[in-house]
N, C-alpha and C positions, 0 to 999 in steps of 0.2 A: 476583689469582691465588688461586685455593683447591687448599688441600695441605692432604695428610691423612698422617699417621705410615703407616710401611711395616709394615703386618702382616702376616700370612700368611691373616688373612679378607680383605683387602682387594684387590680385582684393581686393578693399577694405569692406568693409562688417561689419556690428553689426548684430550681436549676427544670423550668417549666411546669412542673408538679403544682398544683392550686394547694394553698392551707386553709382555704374557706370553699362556702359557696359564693355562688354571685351575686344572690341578695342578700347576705348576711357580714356588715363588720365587725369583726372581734376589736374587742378589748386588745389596746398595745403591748400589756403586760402579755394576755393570752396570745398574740398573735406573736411575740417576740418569742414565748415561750412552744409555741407550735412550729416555726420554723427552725430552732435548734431539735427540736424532735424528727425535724424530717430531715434535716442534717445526718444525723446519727440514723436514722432509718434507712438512709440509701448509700450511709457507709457500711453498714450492715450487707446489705446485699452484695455489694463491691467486694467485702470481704466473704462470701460465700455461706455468710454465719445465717442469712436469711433469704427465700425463696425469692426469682424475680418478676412472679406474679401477687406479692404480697401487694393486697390493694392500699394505697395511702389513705388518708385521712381528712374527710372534711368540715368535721366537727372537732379535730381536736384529740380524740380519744381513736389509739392505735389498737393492732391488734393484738391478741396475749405473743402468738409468733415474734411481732416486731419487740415487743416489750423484752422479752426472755434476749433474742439477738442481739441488742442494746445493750445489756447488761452483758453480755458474754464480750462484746465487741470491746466494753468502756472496761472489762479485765482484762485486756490483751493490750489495749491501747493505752493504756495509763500506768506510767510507772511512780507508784506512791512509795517512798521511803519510808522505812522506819524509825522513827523520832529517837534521838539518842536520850541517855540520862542527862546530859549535858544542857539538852533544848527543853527535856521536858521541866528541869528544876526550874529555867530561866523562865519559862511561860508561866510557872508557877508562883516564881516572886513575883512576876507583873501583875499578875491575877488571880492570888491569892483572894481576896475577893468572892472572887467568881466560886472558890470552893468552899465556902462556908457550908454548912449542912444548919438547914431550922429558920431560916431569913424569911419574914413574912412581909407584905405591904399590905396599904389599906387603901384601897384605890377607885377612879371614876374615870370613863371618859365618854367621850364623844367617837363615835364609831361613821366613816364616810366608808362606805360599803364600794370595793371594786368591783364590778359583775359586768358580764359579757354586754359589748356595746355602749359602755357607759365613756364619757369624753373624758378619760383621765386629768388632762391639762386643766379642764372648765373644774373639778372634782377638786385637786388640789388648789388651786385658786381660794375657791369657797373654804375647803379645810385651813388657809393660811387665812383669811378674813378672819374666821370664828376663835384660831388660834390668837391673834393679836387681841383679839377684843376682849375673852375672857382672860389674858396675862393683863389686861391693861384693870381688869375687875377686879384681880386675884385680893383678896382679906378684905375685900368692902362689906358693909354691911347685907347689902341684894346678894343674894347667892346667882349670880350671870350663866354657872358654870352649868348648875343644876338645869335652869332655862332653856337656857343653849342645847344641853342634852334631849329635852324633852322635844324643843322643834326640829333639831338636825340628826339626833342619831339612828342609826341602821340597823341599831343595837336594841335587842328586848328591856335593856337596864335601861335604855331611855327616859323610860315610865318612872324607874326611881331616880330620874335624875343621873342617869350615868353609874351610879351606884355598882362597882361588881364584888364591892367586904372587902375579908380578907384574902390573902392569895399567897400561896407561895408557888417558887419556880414550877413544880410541875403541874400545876395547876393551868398554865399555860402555853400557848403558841412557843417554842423554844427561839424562835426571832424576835416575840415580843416580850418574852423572859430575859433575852439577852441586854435589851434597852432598860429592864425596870430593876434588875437588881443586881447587886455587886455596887452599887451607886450611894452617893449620899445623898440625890437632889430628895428634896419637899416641895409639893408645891404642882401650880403646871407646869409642867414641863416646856421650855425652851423652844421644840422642835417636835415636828409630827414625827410619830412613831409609826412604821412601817411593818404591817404583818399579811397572810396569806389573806386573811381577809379585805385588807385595805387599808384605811390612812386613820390613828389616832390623835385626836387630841386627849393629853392624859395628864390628870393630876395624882398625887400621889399624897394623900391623906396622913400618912404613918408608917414610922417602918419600925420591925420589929427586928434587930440587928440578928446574924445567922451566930453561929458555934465554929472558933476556928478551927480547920482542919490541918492534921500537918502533912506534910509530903509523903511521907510512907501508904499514909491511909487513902491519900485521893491519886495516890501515879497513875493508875488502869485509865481512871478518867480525864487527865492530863493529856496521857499519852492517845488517849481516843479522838480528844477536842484537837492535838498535830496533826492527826492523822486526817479528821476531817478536813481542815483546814488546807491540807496537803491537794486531798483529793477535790476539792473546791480551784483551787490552783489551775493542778493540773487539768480539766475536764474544761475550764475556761480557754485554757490555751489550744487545746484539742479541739473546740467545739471554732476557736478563731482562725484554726487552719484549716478547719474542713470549711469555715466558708470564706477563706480567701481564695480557696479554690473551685468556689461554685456559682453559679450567677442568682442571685439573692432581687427579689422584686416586689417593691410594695411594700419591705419591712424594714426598718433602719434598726438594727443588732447591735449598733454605739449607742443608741440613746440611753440607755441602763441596763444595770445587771439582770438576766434571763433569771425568771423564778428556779427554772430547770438548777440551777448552779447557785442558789441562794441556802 
């Protein structure tokens, strides 16, 4: 695979194809995630699943054709096992946890918004400043956090201070439910929290502990969260051999996980 650092001279491209226009730079997340889409788009064609005049993409957003071919292509190419009782029990003593049913928090944060053309690295910077400063404020008498919220977040709760109540899991982003409950922490949290929307910093006011569940009652979803995990796996390692084998320009595919596979 040849990868090149994301500049703003550099038009990003697989295997000559542009993922943008020429005056426009995406976002590293979006652009990371725009070339494993066009990965699987022109494996799609290769495999016959899609026309070879389907026009690409340079905005981002493919066409229903490619979409439908992607998905046909990522069932034929991915072999997902099915989770034994053996794996599923073991996932379930680790993360027993994870299956309570009724687990509430009481929570606030600070929201750094990821959006096309925005300098990720400069973004996270500022999110680690504001995170050290309000951990360093945490139980003072000045509420910092509240502050903090009102000048930095991206978030409408802003205005109250970060403020989003109460919450439970479905209530949320399921990547940002993944980081807030099943947990004991209080407090701000240690590390910025990662979701579709961007970078949190998050405290976590109160937790209302969940109702435990036993194995018989949660296996379906057990056995769903292997499977996922399975096919997360798998599709990573598919998406790393279709561009080991393609010429990759203008986008570096190691720097992090592709939203596509998140």
């Amino acid at each position: 695979m040849t990868t090149v650092a994301e500049t703003s001279a550099v038009m990003a491209r697989v295997n000559g194809v542009a993922l943008h226009a020429p005056d426009v730079t995406p976002a590293p997340d979006d652009l990371r995630q725009r070339a494993c889409t066009e990965l699987l788009r022109q494996a799609a064609q290769r495999a016959g699943l899609l026309a070879a005049d389907d026009a690409p993409s340079a905005d981002g957003v493919i066409s229903a054709a490619a979409a439908n071919a992607i998905e046909s292509l990522l069932e034929q190419a991915l072999n997902i096992p099915e989770p034994s009782e053996e794996a599923c029990r073991r996932h379930f003593a680790a993360h027993a946890a994870t299956y309570q049913t009724g687990e509430h928090v009481r929570l606030r944060h600070i929201l750094f918004a990821v959006t096309p053309g925005v300098d990720v690295a400069a973004l996270r910077k500022r999110a680690e400043v504001i995170l050290l400063d309000v951990r360093c404020h945490d139980g003072k008498a000045s509420d910092s956090f509240a502050d903090a919220a009102r000048t930095w977040s991206n978030c409408p709760s802003g205005a109250e201070g970060g403020d989003l109540g109460r919450l439970c899991a479905a209530d949320c982003a399921p990547e940002f439910a993944r980081e807030l409950f099943g947990h004991p922490e209080v407090g701000v949290l240690p590390r910025l929290v990662h979701s579709r929307f961007g970078l949190h910093v998050v405290e976590v006011l109160a937790r209302e502990p969940g109702v435990a569940q036993p194995f018989a009652a949660v296996h379906g979803a057990v056995a769903m969260s292997l499977r996922q995990l399975a096919y997360v796996t798998a599709l990573r390692q598919y998406l790393s051999l279709l561009a080991g084998e393609a010429i990759v320009e203008g986008v570096d595919l190691d720097a992090a996980d592709t939203p596509l596979v998140q």
